[in-house]
N, C-alpha and C positions, 0 to 999 in steps of 0.2 A: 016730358019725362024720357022718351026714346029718344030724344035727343044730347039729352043731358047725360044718356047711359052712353049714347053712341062715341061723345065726345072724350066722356071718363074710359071708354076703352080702348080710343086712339090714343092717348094720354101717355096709357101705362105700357100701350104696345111704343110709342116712340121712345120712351124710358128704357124698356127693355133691347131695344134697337141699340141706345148710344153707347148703355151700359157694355152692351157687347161690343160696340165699335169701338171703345175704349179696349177693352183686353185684346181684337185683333189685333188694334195700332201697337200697343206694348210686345206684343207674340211677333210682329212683323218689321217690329224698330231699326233692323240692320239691311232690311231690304233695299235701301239708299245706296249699298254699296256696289251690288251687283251692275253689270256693264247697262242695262237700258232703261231702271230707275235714276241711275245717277246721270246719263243723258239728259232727263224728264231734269233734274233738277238743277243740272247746269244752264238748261232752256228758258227754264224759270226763272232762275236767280240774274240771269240777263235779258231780259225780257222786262222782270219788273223794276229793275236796274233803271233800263232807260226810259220808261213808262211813266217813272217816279219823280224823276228828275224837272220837271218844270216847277211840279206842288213843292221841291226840295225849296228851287233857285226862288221860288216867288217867299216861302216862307224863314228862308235866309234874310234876305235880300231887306225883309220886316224887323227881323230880331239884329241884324248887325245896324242898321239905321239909329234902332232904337237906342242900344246899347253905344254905340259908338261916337252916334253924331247927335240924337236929339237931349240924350242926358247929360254929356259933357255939355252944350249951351245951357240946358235948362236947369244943373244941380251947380256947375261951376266947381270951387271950391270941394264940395262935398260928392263931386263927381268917382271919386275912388273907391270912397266907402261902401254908394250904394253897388260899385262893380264888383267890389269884395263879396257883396252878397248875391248878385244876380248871376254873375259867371257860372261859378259852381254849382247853382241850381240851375240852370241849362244846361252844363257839361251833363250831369248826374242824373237830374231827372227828368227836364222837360225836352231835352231832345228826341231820346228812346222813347218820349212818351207822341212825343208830335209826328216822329218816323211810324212806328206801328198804326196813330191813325189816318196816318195818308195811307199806307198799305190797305188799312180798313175799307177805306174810300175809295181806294183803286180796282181792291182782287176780290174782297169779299161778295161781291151783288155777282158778279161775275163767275167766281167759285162755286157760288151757290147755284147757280145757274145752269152751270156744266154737269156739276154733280146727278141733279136733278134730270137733266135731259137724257146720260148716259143710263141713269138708272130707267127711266120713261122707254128708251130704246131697248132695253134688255141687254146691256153690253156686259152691266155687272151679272145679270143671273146667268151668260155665256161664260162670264171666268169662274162663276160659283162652279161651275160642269169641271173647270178642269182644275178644282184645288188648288182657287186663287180667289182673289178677291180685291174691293176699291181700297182697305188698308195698305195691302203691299205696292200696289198701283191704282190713282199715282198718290192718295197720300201720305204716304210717307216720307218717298221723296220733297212732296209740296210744303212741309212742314220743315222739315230740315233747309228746304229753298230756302222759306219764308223766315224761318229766323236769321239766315245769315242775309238776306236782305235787308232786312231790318240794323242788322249790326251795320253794315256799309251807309244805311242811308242815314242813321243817326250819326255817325264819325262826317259823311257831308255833309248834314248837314251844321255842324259845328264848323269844320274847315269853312264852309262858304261863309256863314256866319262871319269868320273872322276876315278875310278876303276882303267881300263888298263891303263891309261895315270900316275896314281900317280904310278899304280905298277912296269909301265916301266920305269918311272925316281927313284924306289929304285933302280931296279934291277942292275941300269948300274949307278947309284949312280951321279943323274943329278941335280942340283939346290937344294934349301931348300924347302922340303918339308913340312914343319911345316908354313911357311911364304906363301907359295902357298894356303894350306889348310885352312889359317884365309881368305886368301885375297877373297877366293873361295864363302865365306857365307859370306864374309862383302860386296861386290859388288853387291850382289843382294838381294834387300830386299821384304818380303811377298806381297807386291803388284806384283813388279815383276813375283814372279810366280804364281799369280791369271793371269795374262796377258798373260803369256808364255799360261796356261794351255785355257785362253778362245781363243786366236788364233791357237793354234793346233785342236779345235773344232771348230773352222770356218773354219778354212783351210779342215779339214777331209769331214766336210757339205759338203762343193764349189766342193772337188774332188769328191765327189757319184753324187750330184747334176747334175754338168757334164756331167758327163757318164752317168747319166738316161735321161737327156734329149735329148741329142746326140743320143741314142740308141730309145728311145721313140717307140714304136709298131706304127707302121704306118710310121716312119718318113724317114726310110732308105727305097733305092730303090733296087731291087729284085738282082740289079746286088753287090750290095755294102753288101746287106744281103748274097750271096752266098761267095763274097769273106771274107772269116773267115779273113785273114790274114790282110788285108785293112780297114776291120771293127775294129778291135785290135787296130791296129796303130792310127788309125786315134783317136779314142776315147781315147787312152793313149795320144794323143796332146793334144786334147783338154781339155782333166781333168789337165795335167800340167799345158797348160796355166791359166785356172780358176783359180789354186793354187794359180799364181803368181799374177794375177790380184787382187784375193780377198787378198791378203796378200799386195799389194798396195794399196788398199782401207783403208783393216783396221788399218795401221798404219796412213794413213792419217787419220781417224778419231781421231785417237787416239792424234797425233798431233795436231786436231783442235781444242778439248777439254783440251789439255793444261793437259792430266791425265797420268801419269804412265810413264814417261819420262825419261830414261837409260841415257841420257844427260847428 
């Protein structure tokens, strides 16, 4: 029973922890701008740039094959149609969606990591002294990084996408290319990638989000803060699943408003 009490009152204290880290993040929103936040996030935003880029080029490199070279041999004839349908659900939704969980995969175990260590060292209860806090620094900055990483790596990983996959169907001399390449930019039109690009920024938000909350200074217990490897994991869940959640929200929205419809 003392334990089941001790748990239910970590529970409500980690509740009350995020609840708050939520209203500092909202109170702190523009901290991003000032000269050695927006340093931290230029840092960032390059850093997981080139960090990203392998998981990009290897998960390209799959979806342009597929799309390029293995469906034109394998559908022939009816090779257009299915591109009619696949294009613009990878412009629109499964890029943003496969970009935020490489992010997931790459920052979150990581994040969570940092968080937890600098809290453990006492660096956050040293800016608590001078009316500051891990909100303003650094995540706010990491948030605002992390979604416009996310915008970039979703935009390449489309370009790559188109790249290897047309290069791999010259190479080996697969379907018409020229007929691919009209159908490529007729399928999706400039609302379209205003859509792709504000869901790979919600998607990137929801992944940092996650992971800061999840991690939050106070919120993990001493035994969960020592295990590096369990703190990782578990924070790379949970940033995946926000992914998927907010990526089923914001199509639902999107469908309720009747706006920007790939249909």
């Amino acid at each position: 029973m003392d334990n089941i009490a001790a748990s239910t009152q970590r529970l409500h204290l980690a509740a009350r922890l995020r609840g708050a880290a939520l209203v500092q993040l909202w109170l702190y929103r523009s901290q991003w701008r000032l000269p050695l936040p927006r340093e931290l996030m230029r840092r960032e935003r390059d850093t997981q740039l080139a960090e990203l880029m392998p998981a990009l080029m290897v998960i390209s490199l799959m979806v342009g094959a597929l799309m390029f070279v293995t469906l034109p041999s394998a559908l022939g004839g009816s090779y257009m149609s299915a591109l009619a349908t696949l294009w613009p659900v990878w412009v629109i939704q499964a890029a943003p969606i496969a970009a935020a969980q490489v992010l997931a995969m790459q920052r979150a175990p990581t994040l969570a990591l940092e968080l937890s260590q600098r809290h453990g060292n006492g660096e956050f209860a040293a800016l608590a002294h001078m009316q500051a806090g891990p909100a303003a620094y650094p995540c706010v900055p990491l948030l605002v990084a992390h979604a416009a990483v996310t915008v970039a790596a979703s935009f390449l990983l489309i370009l790559l996408t188109l790249v290897l996959g047309f290069l791999g169907a010259f190479v080996l001399a697969v379907g018409d290319l020229r007929q691919a390449l009209d159908a490529v930019f007729s399928l999706v039109s400039p609302l379209h990638w205003l859509r792709s690009a504000v869901a790979a920024a919600v998607l990137g938000f929801a992944c940092s989000l996650a992971t800061m909350l999840f991690a939050w200074p106070g919120t993990q217990s001493s035994a969960a803060a020592v295990d590096a490897h369990r703190l990782g994991l578990r924070a790379m869940v949970v940033s995946s699943a926000a992914i998927i959640g907010a990526a089923l929200a914001f199509n639902w929205l999107m469908n309720l408003l009747g706006f920007l419809k790939w249909w």
